[in-house]
DRENDO-1510 file (C-alpha; in Angstrom, 1 decimal, always signed):
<recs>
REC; n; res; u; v; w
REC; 1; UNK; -90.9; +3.9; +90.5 .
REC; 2; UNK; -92.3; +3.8; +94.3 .
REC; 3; UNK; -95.6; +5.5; +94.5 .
REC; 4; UNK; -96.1; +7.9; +96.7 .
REC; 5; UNK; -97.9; +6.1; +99.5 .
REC; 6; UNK; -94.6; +4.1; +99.5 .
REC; 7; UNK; -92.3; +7.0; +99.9 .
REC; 8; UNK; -94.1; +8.6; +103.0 .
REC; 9; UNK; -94.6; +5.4; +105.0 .
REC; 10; UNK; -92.3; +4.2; +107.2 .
REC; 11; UNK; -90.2; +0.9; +106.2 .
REC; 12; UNK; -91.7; -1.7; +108.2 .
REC; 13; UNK; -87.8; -2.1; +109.3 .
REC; 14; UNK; -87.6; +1.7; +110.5 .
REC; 15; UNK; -90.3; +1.0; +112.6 .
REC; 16; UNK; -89.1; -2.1; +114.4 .
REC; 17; UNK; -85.9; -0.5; +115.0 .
REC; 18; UNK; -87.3; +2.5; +116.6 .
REC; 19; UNK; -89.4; +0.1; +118.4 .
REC; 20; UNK; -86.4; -1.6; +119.6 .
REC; 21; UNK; -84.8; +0.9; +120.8 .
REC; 22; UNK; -87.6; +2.7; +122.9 .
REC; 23; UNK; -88.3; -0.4; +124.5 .
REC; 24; UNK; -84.6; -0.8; +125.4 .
REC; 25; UNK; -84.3; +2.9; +126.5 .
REC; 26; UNK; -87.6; +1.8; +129.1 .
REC; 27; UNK; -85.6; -1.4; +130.2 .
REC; 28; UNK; -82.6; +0.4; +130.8 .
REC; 29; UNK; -84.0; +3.1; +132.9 .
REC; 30; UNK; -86.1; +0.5; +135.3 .
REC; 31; UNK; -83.2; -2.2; +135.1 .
REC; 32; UNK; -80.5; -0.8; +134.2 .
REC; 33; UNK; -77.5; -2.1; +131.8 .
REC; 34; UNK; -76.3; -5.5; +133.8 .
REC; 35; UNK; -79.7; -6.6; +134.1 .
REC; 36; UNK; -81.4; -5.7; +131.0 .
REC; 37; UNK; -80.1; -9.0; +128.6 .
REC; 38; UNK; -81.3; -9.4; +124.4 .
REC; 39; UNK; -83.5; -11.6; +125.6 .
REC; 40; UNK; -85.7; -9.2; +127.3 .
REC; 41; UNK; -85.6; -6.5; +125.0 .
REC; 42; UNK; -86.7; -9.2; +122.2 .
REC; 43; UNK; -89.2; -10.2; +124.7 .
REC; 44; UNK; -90.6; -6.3; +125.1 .
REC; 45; UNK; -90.3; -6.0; +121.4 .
REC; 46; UNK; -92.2; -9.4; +120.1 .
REC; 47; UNK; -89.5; -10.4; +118.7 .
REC; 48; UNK; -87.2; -13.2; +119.0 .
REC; 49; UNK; -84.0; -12.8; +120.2 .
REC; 50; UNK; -81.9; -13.7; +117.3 .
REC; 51; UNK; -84.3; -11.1; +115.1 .
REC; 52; UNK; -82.3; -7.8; +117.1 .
REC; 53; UNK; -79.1; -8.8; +115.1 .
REC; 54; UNK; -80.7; -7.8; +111.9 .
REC; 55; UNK; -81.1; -4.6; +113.2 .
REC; 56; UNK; -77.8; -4.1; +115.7 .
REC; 57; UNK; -74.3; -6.4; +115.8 .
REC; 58; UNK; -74.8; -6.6; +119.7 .
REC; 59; UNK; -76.1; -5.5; +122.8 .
REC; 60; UNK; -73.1; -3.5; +123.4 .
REC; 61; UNK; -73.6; -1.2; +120.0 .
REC; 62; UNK; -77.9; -1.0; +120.6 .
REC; 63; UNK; -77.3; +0.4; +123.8 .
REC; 64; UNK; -74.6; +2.9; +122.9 .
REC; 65; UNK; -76.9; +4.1; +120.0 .
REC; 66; UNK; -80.0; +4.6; +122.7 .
REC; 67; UNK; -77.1; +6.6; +125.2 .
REC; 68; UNK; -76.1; +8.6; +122.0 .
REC; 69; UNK; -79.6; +9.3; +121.2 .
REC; 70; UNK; -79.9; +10.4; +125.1 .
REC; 71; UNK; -77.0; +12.7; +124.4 .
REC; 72; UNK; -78.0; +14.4; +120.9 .
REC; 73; UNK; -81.9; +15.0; +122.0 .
REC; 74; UNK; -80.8; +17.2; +124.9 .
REC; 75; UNK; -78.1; +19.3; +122.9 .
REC; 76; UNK; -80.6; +19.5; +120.0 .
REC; 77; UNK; -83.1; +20.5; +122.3 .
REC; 78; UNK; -80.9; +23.0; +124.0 .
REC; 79; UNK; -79.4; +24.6; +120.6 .
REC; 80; UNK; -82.8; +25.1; +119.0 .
REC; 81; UNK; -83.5; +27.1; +122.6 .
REC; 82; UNK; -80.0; +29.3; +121.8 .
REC; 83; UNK; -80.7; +29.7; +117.9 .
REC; 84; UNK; -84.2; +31.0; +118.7 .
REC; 85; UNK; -82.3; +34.2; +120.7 .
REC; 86; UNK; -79.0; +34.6; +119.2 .
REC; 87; UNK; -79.1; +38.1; +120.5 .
REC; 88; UNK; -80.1; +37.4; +124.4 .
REC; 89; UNK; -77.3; +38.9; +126.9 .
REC; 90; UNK; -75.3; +35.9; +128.2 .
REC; 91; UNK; -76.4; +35.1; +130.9 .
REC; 92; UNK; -80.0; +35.0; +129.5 .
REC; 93; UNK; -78.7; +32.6; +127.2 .
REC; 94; UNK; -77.6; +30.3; +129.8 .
REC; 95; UNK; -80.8; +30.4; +131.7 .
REC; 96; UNK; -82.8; +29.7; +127.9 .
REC; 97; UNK; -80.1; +26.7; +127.8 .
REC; 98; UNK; -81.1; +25.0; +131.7 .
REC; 99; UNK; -84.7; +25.5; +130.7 .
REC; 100; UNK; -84.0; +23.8; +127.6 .
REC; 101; UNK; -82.1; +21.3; +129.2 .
REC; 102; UNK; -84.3; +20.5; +132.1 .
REC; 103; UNK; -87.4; +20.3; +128.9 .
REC; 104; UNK; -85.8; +18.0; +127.1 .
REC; 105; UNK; -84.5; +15.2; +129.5 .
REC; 106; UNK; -88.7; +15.5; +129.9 .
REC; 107; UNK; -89.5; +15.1; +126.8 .
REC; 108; UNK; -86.4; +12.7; +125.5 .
REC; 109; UNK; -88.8; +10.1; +127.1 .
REC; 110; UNK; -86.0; +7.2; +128.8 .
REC; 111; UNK; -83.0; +8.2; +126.4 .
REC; 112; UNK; -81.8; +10.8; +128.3 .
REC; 113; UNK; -82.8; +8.9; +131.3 .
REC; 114; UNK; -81.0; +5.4; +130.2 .
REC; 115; UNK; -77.6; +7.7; +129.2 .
REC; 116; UNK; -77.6; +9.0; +133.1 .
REC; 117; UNK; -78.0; +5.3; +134.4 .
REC; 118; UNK; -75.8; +3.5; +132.1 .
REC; 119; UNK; -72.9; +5.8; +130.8 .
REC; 120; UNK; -71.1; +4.5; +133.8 .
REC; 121; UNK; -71.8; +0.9; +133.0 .
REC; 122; UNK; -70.8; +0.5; +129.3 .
REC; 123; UNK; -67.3; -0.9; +127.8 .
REC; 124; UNK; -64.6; +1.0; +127.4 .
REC; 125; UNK; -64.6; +1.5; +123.5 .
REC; 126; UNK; -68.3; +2.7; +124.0 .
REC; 127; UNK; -67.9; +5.0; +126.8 .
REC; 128; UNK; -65.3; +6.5; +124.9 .
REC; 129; UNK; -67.2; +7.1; +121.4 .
REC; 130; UNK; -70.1; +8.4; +123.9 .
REC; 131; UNK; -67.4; +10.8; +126.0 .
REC; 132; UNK; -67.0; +12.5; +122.9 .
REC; 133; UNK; -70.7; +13.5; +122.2 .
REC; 134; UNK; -70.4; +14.6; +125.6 .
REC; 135; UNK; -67.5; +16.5; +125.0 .
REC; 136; UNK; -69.4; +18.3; +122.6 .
REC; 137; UNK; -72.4; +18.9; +124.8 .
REC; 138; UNK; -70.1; +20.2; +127.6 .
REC; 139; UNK; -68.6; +23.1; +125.4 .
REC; 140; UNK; -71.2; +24.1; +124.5 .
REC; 141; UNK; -72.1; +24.8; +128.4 .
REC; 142; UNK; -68.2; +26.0; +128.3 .
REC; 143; UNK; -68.6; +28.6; +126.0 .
REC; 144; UNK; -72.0; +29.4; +127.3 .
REC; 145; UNK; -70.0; +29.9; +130.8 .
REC; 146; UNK; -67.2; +31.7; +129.4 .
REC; 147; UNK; -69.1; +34.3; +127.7 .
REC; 148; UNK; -71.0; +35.2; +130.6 .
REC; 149; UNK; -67.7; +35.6; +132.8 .
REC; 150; UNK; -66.5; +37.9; +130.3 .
REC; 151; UNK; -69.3; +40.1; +130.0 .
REC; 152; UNK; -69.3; +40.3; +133.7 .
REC; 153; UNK; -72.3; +38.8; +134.1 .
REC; 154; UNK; -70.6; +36.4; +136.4 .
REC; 155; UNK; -68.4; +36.9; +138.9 .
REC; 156; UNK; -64.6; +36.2; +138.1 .
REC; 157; UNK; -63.9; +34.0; +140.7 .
REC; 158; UNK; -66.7; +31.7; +139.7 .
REC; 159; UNK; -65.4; +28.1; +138.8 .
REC; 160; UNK; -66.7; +27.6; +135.5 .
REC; 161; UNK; -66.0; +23.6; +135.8 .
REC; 162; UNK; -68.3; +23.7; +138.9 .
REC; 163; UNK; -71.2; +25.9; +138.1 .
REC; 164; UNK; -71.2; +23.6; +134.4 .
REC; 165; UNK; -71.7; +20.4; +136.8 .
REC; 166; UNK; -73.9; +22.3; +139.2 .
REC; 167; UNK; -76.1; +23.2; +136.1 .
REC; 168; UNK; -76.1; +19.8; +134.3 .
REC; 169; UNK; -76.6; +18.0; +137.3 .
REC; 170; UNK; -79.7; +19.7; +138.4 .
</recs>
């Protein structure tokens, strides 16, 4: 039976894959996806190279995981925001979800940061896996959006495609 000092710490393997993955968030963000290799992420790390592949199969799949992190901070961030004022008129809501937004690619530390640099840059199998958490993130801004129109609170004739990139790409 573990003890209970054993059950609230961290495995030593938790912790060197979060490690791994904040430093490659960093790296991303200052170099970006074609010039940030294993071998500099192992380096940023202290570990060897070969040591990452006992925590990810590839470079590929521990850079899609730090985009998708990027990705589910910010909508987490953003729902708790709604949740807290499930009542606020709608277009209240939408100003509670840009504040939330704009806190939390702050506070997401280089995740959110690294997902805006490299989405563009990864394969195709992984930009499609992450297009669907995005998916997901842009209906919520949909619904957010549509509501609003049809309480009035926004003008008909307001693109709803548009304002949701104006918004997101403040």
């Amino acid at each position: 039976m573990a003890s209970a000092a054993q059950m609230t710490e961290p495995k030593a393997r938790d912790v060197s894959r979060r490690t791994i993955l904040n430093q490659t968030a960093r790296l991303l963000v200052e170099r970006g996806y074609a010039s940030t290799s294993l071998r500099d992420i192992a380096a940023a790390t202290g570990m060897k190279a070969g040591s990452l592949y006992y925590h990810f199969d590839s470079k590929d799949s521990l850079v899609e995981t730090v985009l998708a992190e990027g990705i589910s901070l910010v909508e987490e961030q953003v729902h708790a925001a709604l949740d807290a004022h499930p009542d606020a008129p709608p277009l209240d809501r939408i100003r509670l979800a840009m504040a939330a937004h704009l806190r939390a690619l702050h506070d997401s530390g280089d995740y959110a940061s690294a997902h805006i640099r490299c989405y563009a840059h990864m394969p195709p199998d992984a930009m499609k896996r992450l297009h669907a958490l995005r998916e997901g993130y842009d209906a919520l801004w949909r619904d957010l959006i549509d509501a609003a129109q049809a309480a009035g609170a926004l003008a008909q004739d307001t693109n709803p495609r548009t304002l949701r990139f104006a918004v997101l790409g403040m």
